[in-house]
N, C-alpha and C positions, 0 to 999 in steps of 0.2 A: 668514398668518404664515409667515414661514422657519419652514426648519428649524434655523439658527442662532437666531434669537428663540426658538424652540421650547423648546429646550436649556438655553435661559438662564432662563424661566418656568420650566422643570421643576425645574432646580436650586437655585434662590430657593426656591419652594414647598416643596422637600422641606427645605432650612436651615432654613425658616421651621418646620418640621413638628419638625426634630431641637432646634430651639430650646426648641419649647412642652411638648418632654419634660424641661426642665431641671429644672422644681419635684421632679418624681417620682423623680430620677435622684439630683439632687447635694444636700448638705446644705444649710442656711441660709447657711452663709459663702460658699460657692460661687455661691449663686442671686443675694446681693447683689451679688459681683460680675459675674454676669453682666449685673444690673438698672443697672449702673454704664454698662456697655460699652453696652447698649440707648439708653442715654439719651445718651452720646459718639454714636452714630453717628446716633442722631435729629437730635439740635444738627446735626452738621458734614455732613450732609445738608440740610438745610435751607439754612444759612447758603449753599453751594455756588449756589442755585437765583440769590441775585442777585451773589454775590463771584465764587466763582468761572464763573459763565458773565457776566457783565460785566466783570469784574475792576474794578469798584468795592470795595475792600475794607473791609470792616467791621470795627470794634474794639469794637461795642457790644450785642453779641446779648444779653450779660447782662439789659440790661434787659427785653427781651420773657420772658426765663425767668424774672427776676424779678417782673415785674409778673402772670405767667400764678400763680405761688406767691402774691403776695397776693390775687388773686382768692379762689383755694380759703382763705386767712385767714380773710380778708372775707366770704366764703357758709359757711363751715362751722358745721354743725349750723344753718342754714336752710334750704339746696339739699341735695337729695343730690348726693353722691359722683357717679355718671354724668353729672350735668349741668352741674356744674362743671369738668369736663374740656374740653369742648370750649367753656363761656364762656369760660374763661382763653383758649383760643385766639384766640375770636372778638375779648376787648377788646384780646389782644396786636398782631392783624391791623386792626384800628381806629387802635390808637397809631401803630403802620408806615404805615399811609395818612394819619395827620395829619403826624404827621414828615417821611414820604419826600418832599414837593415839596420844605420847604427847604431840606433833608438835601444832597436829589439835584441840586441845582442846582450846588452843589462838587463838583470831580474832583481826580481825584489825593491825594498825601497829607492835603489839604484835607479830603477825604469823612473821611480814614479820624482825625484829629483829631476833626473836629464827630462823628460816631459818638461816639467814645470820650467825648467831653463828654458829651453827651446823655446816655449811660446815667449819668455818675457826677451829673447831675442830676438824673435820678429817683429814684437812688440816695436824693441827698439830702432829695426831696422825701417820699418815704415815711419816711424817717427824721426827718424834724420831723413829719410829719402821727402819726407811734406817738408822739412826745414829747408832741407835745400831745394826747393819748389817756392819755397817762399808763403807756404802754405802752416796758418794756423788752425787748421778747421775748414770744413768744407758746408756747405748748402745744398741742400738738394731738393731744385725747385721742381714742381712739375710732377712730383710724385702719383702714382695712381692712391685711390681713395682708401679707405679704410677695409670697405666692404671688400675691393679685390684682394687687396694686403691678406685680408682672413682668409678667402676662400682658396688660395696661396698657400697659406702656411697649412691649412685643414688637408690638402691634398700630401706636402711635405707630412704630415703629423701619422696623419694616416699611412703611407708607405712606407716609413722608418719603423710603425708598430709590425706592418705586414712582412718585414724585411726580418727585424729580428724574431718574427715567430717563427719564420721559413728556415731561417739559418737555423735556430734553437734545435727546431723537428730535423734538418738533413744529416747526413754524416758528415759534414761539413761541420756545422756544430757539437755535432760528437768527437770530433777531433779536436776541436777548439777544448770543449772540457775537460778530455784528457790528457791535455798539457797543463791544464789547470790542477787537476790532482797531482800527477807525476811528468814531467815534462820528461826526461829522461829517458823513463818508462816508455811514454807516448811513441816516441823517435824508433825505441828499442823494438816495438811492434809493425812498427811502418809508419808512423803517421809521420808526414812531412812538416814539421815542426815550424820550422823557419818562415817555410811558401805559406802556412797556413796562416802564422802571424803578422806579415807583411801582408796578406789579401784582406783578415780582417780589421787590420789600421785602417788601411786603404782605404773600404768599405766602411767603415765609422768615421772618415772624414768628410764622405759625398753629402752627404743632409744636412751636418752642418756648416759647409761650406753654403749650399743654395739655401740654409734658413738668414745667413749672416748677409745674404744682397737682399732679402725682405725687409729686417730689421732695420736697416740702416735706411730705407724707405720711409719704415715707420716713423721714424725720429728725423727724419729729413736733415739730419747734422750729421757729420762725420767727424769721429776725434780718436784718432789708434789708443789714448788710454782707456779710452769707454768700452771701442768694439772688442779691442784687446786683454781686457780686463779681467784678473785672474780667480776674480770671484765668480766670471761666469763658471768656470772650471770647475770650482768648489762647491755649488748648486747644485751642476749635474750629478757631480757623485754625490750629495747629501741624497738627491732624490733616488736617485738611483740606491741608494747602501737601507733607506729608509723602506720605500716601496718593495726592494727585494731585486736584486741584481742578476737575477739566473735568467728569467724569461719574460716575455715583451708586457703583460699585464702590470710587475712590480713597479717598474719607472713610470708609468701610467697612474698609478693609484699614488705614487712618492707625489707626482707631481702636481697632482690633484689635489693633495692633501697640506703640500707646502705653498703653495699657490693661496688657495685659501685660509690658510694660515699667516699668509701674507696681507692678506686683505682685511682680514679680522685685528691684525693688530700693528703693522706697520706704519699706518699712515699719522695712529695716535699714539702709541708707544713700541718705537723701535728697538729703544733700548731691553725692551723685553722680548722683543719678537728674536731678537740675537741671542738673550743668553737662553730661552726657550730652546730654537735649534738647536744652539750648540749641545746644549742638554739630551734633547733627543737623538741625537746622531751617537752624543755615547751610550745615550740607552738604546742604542735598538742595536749598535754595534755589540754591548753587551751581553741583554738580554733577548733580544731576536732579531739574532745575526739573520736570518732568513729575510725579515722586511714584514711591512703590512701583508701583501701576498701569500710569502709561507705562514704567518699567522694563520692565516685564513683557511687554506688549506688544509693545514694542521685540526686547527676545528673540524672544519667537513668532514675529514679523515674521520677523525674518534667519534663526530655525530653519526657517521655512518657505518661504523663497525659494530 
């Protein structure tokens, strides 16, 4: 290992460390939002593994968040708590591998349409399947506390960062980019096109499947337009397109940065907080397409040249 790798594990590790003192430090309003930010940068971590290292872009992650939240519906108080964390993963990574061929057969705006269907049909498919249950909403009594909710999502937040830095560095990710530049091209060289786009769906649906049985914990209500809801979809990629989409620190600092942008002006003036976003997502699609991230490095670069 460099010593630049080196640097970069130590200083992860020790975040990770200043994080897991959060319950002991900050009050409950404070820990929820931190539990918020945890679960933004798990999402738009993930989602990065196949959008932005393919730039196949997605508009439907919702529904793996949502389907991993009715999982935990559907097993609570049969399974425990531990083990329906990571089945919501598993059947969110199941539906990504049944979808992704027909999904992935479209490119271009095309993908990023059929996504956005997809999930607002699952949407709708849980929502007749609670109607004919006779179910308007659900309760979920008994939930564990805050503090395990967090240290939950901090483990999730954390492996979705470690997961896309691993892919970004393998050849695995090197393949992924080069169907991002030339997909054609890619195939024309040997890269396995296809296998590669279906493994990284797949893989960008397992975290937010297991982050969508935390959430719906947190909120102790279940309602498929909430957990289903297609603006969680549109968050991810803002943070993501903002922070910078190529490697695991962008979605990181997007979500950081929206998150508390959130907090500074949501709660008193929303209506600004929305045309702000909006505002910055075409500026930075404009003016730096790269994200806070490649800004950043960009700098470094020329400070250090």
């Amino acid at each position: 290992m460099t010593r630049r790798r080196l640097a970069a594990a130590t200083a992860f590790l020790a975040v990770v460390a200043l994080a897991a003192l959060a319950p002991f430090l900050l009050g409950p309003y404070l820990v929820g939002v931190a539990l918020d930010l945890l679960m933004w940068i798990a999402l738009a971590e993930s989602w990065i593994l196949l959008s932005g290292m393919t730039g196949y872009i997605s508009l439907g992650h919702a529904v793996f968040f949502g389907t991993g939240g009715y999982v935990m519906v559907l097993a609570w108080g049969v399974l425990p708590f531990w083990l329906v964390v990571p089945l919501g993963g598993l059947v969110a990574g199941l539906l990504a591998l049944a979808i992704g061929y027909p999904c992935l057969r479209v490119r271009g705006p095309y993908f990023v349409i059929l996504t956005f269907g997809v999930a607002e049909f699952a949407k709708f498919v849980v929502v007749a399947i609670e109607a004919g249950l006779g179910k308007a909403g659900r309760l979920m009594f008994g939930a564990p506390s805050l503090d395990e909710l967090y240290f939950v999502m901090l483990a999730l937040a954390a492996a979705a960062f470690v997961i896309a830095d691993c892919v970004r560095r393998s050849r695995f990710g090197a393949g992924l980019r080069a169907i991002r530049e030339d997909e054609d091209a890619a195939e024309t060289i040997g890269v396995p096109t296809t296998r590669f786009k279906i493994l990284a769906y797949t893989l960008s649906a397992i975290i937010p499947g297991m982050v969508g049985t935390v959430m719906v914990l947190r909120s102790t209500y279940f309602e498929p337009l909430q957990v289903f809801d297609p603006l969680i979809s549109f968050t991810i990629v803002t943070m993501a397109i903002i922070g910078g989409s190529d490697g695991a620190p962008g979605p990181l600092m997007g979500a950081v940065f929206l998150v508390s942008l959130s907090e500074l002006l949501w709660a008193n003036l929303p209506e600004v907080y929305m045309i702000l976003l909006g505002a910055l997502l075409v500026g930075f699609v404009l003016g730096a397409p790269d994200g806070i991230h490649g800004w950043i490095r960009a700098r470094l670069a020329r400070r250090g040249a």
